[in-house]
C-alpha positions as CSV (number, residue, x, y, z in Angstrom):
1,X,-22.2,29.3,106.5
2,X,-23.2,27.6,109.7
3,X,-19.8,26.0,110.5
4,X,-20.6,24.4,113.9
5,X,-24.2,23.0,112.1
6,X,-24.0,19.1,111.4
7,X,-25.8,18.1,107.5
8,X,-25.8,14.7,106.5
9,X,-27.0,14.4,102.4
10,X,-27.6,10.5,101.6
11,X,-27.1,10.9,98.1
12,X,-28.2,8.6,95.1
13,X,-26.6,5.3,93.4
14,X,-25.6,5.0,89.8
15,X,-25.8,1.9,87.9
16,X,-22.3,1.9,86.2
17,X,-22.6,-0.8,83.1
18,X,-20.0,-1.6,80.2
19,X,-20.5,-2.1,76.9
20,X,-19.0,-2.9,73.6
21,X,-18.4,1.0,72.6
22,X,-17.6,1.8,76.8
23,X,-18.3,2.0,80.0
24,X,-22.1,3.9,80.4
25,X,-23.8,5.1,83.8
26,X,-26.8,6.5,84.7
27,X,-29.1,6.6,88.2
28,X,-30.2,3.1,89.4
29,X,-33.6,3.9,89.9
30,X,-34.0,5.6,86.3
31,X,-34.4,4.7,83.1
32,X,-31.5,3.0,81.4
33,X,-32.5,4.4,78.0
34,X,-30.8,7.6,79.6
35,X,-27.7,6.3,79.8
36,X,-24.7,8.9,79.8
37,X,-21.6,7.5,78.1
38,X,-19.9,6.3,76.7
39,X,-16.7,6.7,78.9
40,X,-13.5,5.4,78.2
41,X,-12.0,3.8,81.5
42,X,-13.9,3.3,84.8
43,X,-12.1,6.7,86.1
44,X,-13.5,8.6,83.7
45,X,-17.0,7.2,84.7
46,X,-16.6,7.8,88.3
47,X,-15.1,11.2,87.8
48,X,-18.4,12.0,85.9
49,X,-20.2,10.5,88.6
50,X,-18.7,12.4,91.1
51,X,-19.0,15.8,89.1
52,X,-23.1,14.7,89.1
53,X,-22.9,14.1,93.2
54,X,-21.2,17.5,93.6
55,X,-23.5,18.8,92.0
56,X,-26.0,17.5,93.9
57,X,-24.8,18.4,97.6
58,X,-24.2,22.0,96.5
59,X,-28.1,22.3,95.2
60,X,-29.0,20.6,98.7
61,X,-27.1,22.7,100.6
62,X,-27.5,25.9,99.5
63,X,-30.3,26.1,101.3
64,X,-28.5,26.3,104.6
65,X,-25.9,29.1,103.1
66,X,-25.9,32.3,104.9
67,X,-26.1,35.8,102.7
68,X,-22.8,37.1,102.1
């Protein structure tokens, strides 16, 4: 990995909702028929949100990953 190399990832937004049977998210620009949920509490929501941008900055930066 380039340590000294600067990468900046804007990553994207989630529309987080909640409903009668829990709290449901899924990627503001998308379609809400693909909801994900439902989640119990608003930390389980954001946990899974977070796995999803985690996910997201590894597949961007692999990219930029030297061979072992």
């Amino acid at each position: 990995m380039l340590s000294n190399a600067k990468r900046t990832y804007m990553l994207a937004n989630y529309t987080v909702e909640q409903r009668a049977k829990g709290w449901f998210y899924w990627p503001t620009y998308g379609e809400k028929a693909d909801a994900k949920g439902p989640y119990s509490s608003i930390a389980s929501v954001s946990l899974m949100i977070a796995r999803q941008l985690g996910r997201e900055i590894k597949k961007r930066d692999a990219v930029h990953q030297l061979p072992e």
